[in-house]
C-alpha positions as CSV (number, residue, x, y, z in Angstrom):
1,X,0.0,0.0,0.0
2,X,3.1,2.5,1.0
3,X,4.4,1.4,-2.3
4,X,1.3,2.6,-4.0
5,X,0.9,5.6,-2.3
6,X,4.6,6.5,-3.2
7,X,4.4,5.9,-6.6
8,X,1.2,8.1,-6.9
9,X,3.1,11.0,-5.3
10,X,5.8,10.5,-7.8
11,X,3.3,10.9,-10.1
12,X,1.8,14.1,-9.6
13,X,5.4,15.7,-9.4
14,X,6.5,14.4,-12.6
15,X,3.3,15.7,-13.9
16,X,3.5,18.7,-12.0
17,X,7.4,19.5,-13.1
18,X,5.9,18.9,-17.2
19,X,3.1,21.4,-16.5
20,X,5.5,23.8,-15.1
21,X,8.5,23.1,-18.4
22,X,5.6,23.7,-20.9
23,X,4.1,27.0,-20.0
24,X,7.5,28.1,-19.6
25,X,8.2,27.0,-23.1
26,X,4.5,28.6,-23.8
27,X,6.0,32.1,-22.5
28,X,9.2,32.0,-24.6
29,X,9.6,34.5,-26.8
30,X,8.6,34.0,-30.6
31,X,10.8,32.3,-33.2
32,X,13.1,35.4,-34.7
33,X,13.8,35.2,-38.2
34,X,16.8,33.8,-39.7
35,X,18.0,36.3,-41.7
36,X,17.0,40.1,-41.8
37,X,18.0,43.3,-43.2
38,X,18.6,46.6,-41.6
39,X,17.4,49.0,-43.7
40,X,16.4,52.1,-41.6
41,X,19.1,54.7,-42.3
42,X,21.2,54.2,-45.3
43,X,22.2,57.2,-47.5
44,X,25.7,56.2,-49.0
45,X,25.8,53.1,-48.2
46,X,24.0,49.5,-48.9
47,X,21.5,48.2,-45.8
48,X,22.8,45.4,-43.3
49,X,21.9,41.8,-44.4
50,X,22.4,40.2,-40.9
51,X,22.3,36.2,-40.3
52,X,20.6,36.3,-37.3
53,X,20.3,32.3,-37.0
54,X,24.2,32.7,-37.0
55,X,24.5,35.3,-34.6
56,X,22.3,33.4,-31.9
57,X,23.0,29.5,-32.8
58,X,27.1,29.4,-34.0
59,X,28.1,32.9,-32.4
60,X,26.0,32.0,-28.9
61,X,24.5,35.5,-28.8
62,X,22.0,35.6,-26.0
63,X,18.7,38.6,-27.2
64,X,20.0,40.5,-24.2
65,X,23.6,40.9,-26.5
66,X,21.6,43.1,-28.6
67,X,19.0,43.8,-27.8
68,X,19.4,45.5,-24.7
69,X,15.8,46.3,-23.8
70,X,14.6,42.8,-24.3
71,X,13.4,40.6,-21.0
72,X,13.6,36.9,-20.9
73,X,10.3,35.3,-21.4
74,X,8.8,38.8,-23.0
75,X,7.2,38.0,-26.6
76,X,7.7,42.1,-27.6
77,X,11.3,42.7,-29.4
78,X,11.1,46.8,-29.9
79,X,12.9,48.2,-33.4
80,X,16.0,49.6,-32.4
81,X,14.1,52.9,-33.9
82,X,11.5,52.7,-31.4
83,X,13.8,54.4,-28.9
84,X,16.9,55.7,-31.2
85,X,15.8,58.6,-33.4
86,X,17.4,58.2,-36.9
87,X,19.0,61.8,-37.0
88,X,20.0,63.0,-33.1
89,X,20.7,61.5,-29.4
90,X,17.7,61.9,-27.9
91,X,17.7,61.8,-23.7
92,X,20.1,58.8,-22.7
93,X,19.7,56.8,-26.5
94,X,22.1,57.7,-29.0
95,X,21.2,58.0,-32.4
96,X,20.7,55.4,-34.2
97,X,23.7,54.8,-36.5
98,X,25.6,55.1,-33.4
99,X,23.7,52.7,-31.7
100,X,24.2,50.3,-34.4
101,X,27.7,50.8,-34.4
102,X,28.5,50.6,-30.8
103,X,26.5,47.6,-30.7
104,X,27.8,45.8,-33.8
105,X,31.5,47.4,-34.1
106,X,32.7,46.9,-30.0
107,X,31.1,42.9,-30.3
108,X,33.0,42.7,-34.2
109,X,36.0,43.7,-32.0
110,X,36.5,41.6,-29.2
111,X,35.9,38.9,-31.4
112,X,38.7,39.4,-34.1
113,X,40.8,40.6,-30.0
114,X,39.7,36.9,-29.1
115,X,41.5,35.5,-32.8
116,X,37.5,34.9,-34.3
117,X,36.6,36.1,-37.4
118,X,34.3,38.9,-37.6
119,X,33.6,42.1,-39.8
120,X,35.1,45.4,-38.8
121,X,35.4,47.7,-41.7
122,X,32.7,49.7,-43.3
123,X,32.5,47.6,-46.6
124,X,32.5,44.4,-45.3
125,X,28.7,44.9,-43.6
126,X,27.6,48.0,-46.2
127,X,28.7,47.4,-50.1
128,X,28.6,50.8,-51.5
129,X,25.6,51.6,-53.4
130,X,25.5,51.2,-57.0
């Protein structure tokens, strides 16, 4: 009977640890896309095409890496525009090129600093236009 009993209660926390795994997996944030273009401020030069599959699966990029606003679990992923004007620093938020920049540049950086390979000159993320 003990035996039973035990079992039982084994039961209901198995069942109770799967309930809890799959509306955590319910909360996760939505698939990203696997490749995207950043488009939003080019004059001279070419948009962005970013592999953003890359960046988070071979590179180990966490959303936090870039984007800085974002909060585990949260399904909302803001533009980077949404707080960085295109033209000025506004308040705290730089503008957005420079955002961009300090974002992509300093990570390119440490990486080719660490021996990776990563993009650091203009050209190699922004062909010129044609």
């Amino acid at each position: 009977m003990k035996t039973l009993k035990f079992i039982g209660i084994g039961a209901v926390a198995i069942a109770g640890v799967l309930f809890l795994m799959s509306s955590r997996a319910q909360t996760a944030a939505p698939a990203a896309p696997d490749k995207m273009t950043i488009n939003e401020i080019q004059k001279t030069f070419s948009p962005v095409d970013l592999n953003h599959k890359d960046h988070v699966e071979k590179y180990k990029n966490k959303c936090v890496d870039c984007h800085h606003e974002y909060k585990d679990g949260d399904a909302t992923v803001k533009k980077c525009s949404a707080c960085h004007d295109p033209a000025v620093k506004k308040d705290k938020a730089p503008a957005l090129k420079d955002a961009y920049h300090k974002a992509c540049i300093d990570c390119h950086k440490k990486e080719v600093a660490a021996g990776k390979k990563a993009p650091t000159k203009c050209m190699e993320c922004h062909p010129k236009k044609k």
